[in-house]
C-alpha positions, 0 to 999 in steps of 0.5 A, a space after each residue: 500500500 504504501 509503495 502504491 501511495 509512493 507511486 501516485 505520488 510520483 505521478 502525480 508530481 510528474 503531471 505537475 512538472 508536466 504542466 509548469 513545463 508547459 508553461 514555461 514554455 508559453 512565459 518563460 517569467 511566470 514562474 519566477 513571478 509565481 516565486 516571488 509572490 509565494 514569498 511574499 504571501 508567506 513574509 506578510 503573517 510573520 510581520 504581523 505575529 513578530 513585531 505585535 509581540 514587541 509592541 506589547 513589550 515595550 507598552 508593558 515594560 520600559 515603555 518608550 515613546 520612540 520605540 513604540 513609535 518605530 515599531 508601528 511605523 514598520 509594521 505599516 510600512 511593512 504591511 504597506 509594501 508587502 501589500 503593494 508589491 502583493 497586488 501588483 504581482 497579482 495583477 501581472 499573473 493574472 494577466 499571464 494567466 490569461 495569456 498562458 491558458 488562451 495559449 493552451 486552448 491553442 494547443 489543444 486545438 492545433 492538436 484536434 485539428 492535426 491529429 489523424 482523422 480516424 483518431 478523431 472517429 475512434 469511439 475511444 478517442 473520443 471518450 478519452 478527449 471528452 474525458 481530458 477536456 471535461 476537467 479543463 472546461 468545467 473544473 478549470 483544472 489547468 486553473 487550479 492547478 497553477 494555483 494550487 501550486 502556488 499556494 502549496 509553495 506559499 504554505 510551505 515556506 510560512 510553515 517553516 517560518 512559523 517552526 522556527 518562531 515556535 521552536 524558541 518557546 518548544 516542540 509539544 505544541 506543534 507536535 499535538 497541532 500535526 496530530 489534529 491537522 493529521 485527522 482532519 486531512 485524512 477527513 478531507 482526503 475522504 471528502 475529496 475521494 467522495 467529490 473525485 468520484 462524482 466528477 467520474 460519474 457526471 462525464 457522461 451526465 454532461 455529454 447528455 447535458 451539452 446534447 440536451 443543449 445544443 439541440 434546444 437551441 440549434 435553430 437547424 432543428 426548429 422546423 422538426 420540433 415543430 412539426 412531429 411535436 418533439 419538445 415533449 419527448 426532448 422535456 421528458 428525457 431532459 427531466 429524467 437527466 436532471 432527477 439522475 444529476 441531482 440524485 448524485 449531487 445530492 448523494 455525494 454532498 450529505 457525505 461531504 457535509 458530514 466530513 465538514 462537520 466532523 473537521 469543525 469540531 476537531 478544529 475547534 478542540 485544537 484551538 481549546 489546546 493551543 490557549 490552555 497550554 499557552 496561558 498556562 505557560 504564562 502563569 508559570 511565569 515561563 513566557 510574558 503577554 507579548 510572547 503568549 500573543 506572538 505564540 498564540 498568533 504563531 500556532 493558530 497560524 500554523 495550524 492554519 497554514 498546515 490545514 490549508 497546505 494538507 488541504 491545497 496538496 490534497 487538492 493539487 493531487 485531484 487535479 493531477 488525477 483529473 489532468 492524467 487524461 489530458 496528458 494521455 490525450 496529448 500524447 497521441 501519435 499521428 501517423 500522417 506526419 511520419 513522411 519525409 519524402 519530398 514531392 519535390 518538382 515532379 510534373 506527371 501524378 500517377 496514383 496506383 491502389 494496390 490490392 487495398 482493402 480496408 476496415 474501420 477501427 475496432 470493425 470486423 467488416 471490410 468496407 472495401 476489398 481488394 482494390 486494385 485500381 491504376 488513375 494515370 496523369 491528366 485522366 478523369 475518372 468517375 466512381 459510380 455506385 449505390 449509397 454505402 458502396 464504399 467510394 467516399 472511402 475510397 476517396 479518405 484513403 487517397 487524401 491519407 485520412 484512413 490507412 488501408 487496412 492491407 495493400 497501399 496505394 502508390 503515387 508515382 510507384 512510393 507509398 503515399 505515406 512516404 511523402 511529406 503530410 504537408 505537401 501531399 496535401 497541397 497536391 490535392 483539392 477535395 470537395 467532399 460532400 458534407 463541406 463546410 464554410 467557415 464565417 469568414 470573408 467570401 476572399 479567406 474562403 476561397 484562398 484560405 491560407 494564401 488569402 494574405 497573398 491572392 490578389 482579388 482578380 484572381 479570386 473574383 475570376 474563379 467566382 465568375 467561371 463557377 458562376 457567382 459573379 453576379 450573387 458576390 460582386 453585387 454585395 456592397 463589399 464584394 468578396 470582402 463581404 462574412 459568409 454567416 452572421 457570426 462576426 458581422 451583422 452584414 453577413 450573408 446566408 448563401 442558399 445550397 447551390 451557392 455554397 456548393 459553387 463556393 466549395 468548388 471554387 475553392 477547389 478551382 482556386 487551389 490549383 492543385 494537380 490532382 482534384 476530386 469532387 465527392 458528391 458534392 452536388 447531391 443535394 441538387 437535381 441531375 439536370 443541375 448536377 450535371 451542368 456543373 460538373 460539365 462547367 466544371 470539367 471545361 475549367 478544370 483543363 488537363 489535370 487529374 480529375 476523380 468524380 465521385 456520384 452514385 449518379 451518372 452525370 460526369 460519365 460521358 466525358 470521363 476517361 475511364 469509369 469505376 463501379 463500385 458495388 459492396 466495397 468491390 470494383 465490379 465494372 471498369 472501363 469507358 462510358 461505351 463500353 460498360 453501358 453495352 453491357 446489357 444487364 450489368 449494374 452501370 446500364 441499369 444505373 444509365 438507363 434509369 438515369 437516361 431521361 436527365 442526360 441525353 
């Protein structure tokens, strides 16, 4: 047991250098300040417990006037400056922290944000993320657990402080204080083991709070709550989550109310100890007023001081155990940045699926089997198939979101998985189905991460050739103009195609080698759909081309066309020849299709 509390200990001490590590990384003055102001805090008790005592001496005894007057004039000085230079350096934490939780914030996002995306869709990934972030946003661990540093250094130096006064008069007195404050600590850590444990059980509580909430105020919804009469289902479970949320908080909160209890009345036999034995030593003569105060302030202090310590070091360890996660969650590999291989100036792409097949995480079924597939330099090509057929798979293969599970794919005969991430990248411009704008300009939209350095013609004749010319330049700041109503009042709410041609000009405007459309357009009609993919063919020129469409609409001017069928390529070839195959699944998907393409 004891070898285990050792052990914990340890970690628990690691997690915290971890995050001052961290720190001081972001400041590298935030710790040194955090010094300086422990030292501070601990300075202030003993002016007020050393010099009284001094003060009531000399009014007993000897009584000078230009004695006394010295020693009040220093205590206020004293407790002037301590109390200036305190606030001060308060207020520049403060601030730092501010600055150094934002800036973690960052990180946290940046990691998200670049972490392999079948991380982000692995069930056990995202419990842990939701148990590493819970604490941070609702407990303020990161918060707390700088403070609680602070304080634990603050207590530790007034407690030594206060040994050394004490010590002058003896031992005893500390000794029965450490005794109390050794029972109401293993009170408190029972309390805070009880307060640990419902924070475990309202994980899972909050992610139905925070579903609960968002779906009551996501206007995205108003149309079906209104119309199939859903609010008195969504009140009903709401109800229930409250009973079960209040149930624990009210379980767990007589438990601490009993421990509560339990270190008052210890506390208040501590301080019955302290004052017998003090005003029994100056009835034997053994010390004088001035002392009895200065020790009767000293021992109340310390007891204080070591109650708090137990009390902040109990907690700081509460704070580690919540923050493991974090640590655990921060640690996480990504796969996708282990390239090296440079793309360097290669001018033809060659992309080669070799005997791929793939499953998901933690799945027993295989999405696609065996896919062997050669899309040479220039050559457009149209993946068709039913929904659930396995071509959007297919495609977050290609982009590297997915590693398949056997075989590779090759580009220019090396693994994809060889090649730089960030270059691999700007090699592709993908429009997946589900893509998304952000509420930024119309211009940061379309050039993203270049918008610094597009110039607006370019991006205003990539508009006009998608056909947005007229809907854009018409708005009183043109391209300048906020897409959503997030950060400008002037912002604008695009209808579906627009968005749809945005996304593509997106696409266009990269101007990467190798493009790929996912049904992007499947929300239109085919007649619309196959306009735009005809458009979009025309300004797309001689590149690399892969349409995605369990419609047929972008068959009759692609190279080759692939049939996926159950994870499978049933059928590959051109137009011609697959729709003469009488029977087969393209000339059945073609001829009832036919109405909206000849």
């Amino acid at each position: 047991m004891k070898k285990k509390n050792e052990l914990e200990i340890n970690k628990d001490f690691s997690t915290v250098i971890y995050f001052l590590g961290l720190i001081h990384g972001i400041s590298k003055s935030y710790i040194p300040m955090l010094i300086l102001s422990s030292t501070l805090k601990s300075l202030t008790p003993l002016v007020n417990i050393i010099i009284p005592k001094f003060i009531i001496d000399e009014l007993i005894n000897q009584r000078r006037m230009e004695v006394f007057i010295t020693l009040v004039i220093t205590i206020i000085i004293g407790n002037f400056l301590l109390s200036l230079f305190d606030k001060w350096l308060d207020t520049i934490i403060y601030i730092k922290n501010k600055e150094i939780l934002d800036e973690i914030n960052l990180l946290i996002g940046k990691k998200i944000m670049n972490m392999d995306f079948e991380k982000i869709e692995d069930p056990e990934v995202l419990n842990l993320k939701e148990k590493a972030l819970y604490p941070i946003n609702t407990q303020y661990a990161i918060e707390r657990i700088i403070s609680e540093t602070v304080k634990v250094i603050t207590n530790i130096i007034t407690i030594i402080s206060l040994v050394v006064v004490i010590s002058t008069l003896d031992l005893y007195i500390i000794l029965i204080i450490l005794c109390i404050i050794g029972l109401n600590s293993f009170i408190y850590k029972k309390s805070q083991k009880v307060e640990l444990g419902l924070y475990k059980v309202l994980i899972p509580l909050n992610r139905t709070s925070e579903y609960f909430d968002s779906i009551i105020k996501d206007f995205s919804m108003a149309k079906d709550i209104r119309l199939y009469d859903i609010s008195p289902l969504i009140m009903e479970k709401y109800k229930e989550y409250n009973e079960a949320s209040l149930y624990e908080f009210g379980k767990v909160f007589k438990t601490i109310w009993k421990y509560n209890g339990l270190s008052k009345i210890n506390l208040q036999v501590q301080m019955l100890i302290i004052y017998a034995y003090m005003t029994y030593k100056v009835f034997v003569k053994s010390i004088g007023i001035g002392s009895f105060t200065m020790y009767v302030a000293s021992a109340v202090n310390f007891s204080n001081t070591v109650l708090e310590f137990s009390t902040n070091f109990i907690s700081l360890r509460q704070m580690c155990k919540l923050l493991e996660t974090y640590i655990e969650f921060e640690q996480i590999k990504s796969i996708n940045n282990s390239g090296h291989k440079k793309i360097e100036d290669i001018k033809e792409f060659n992309i080669e699926f070799k005997n791929v097949s793939f499953k998901y995480p933690r799945s027993d079924d295989y999405i696609l089997r065996n896919i062997s597939i050669v899309i040479k330099n220039g050559e457009k090509l149209s993946v068709v198939g039913l929904n659930g057929a396995g071509k959007t798979t297919f495609i977050k293969l290609l982009t590297r979101l997915y590693e398949p599970t056997q075989g590779e794919i090759l580009l220019n005969g090396v693994n994809i998985n060889e090649y730089n991430y960030e270059e691999y990248m700007k090699l592709l411009a993908v429009v997946f189905q589900d893509f998304k704008l952000m509420a930024f300009s119309i211009k940061e939209n379309v050039a993203l991460d270049n918008c610094e350095f597009s110039k607006d013609e370019e991006i205003e004749k990539v508009l006009k050739n998608v056909g947005l010319e007229k809907d854009i330049l018409k708005l009183p700041s043109g391209i300048n103009t906020h897409i959503y109503k997030t950060f400008e009042e002037g912002g604008i709410e695009f209808s579906g195609g627009q968005s749809q041609k945005l996304a593509i000009s997106r696409a266009i405007f990269k101007n990467s080698p190798i493009v790929i459309l996912d049904e992007p357009t499947a929300a239109l009609d085919p007649i619309a759909e196959a306009d735009i993919y005809s458009k979009f063919n025309e300004l797309i020129g001689g590149k690399t081309v892969i349409y995605i469409s369990h419609r047929l609409s972008s068959c009759k001017f692609c190279d080759k066309i692939a049939v996926f069928h159950k994870g499978e390529i049933i059928q590959y070839g051109t137009h011609k020849e697959l729709v003469g195959v009488v029977g087969s699944q393209y000339e059945s998907m073609y001829m009832a299709q036919a109405q909206y393409y000849v």
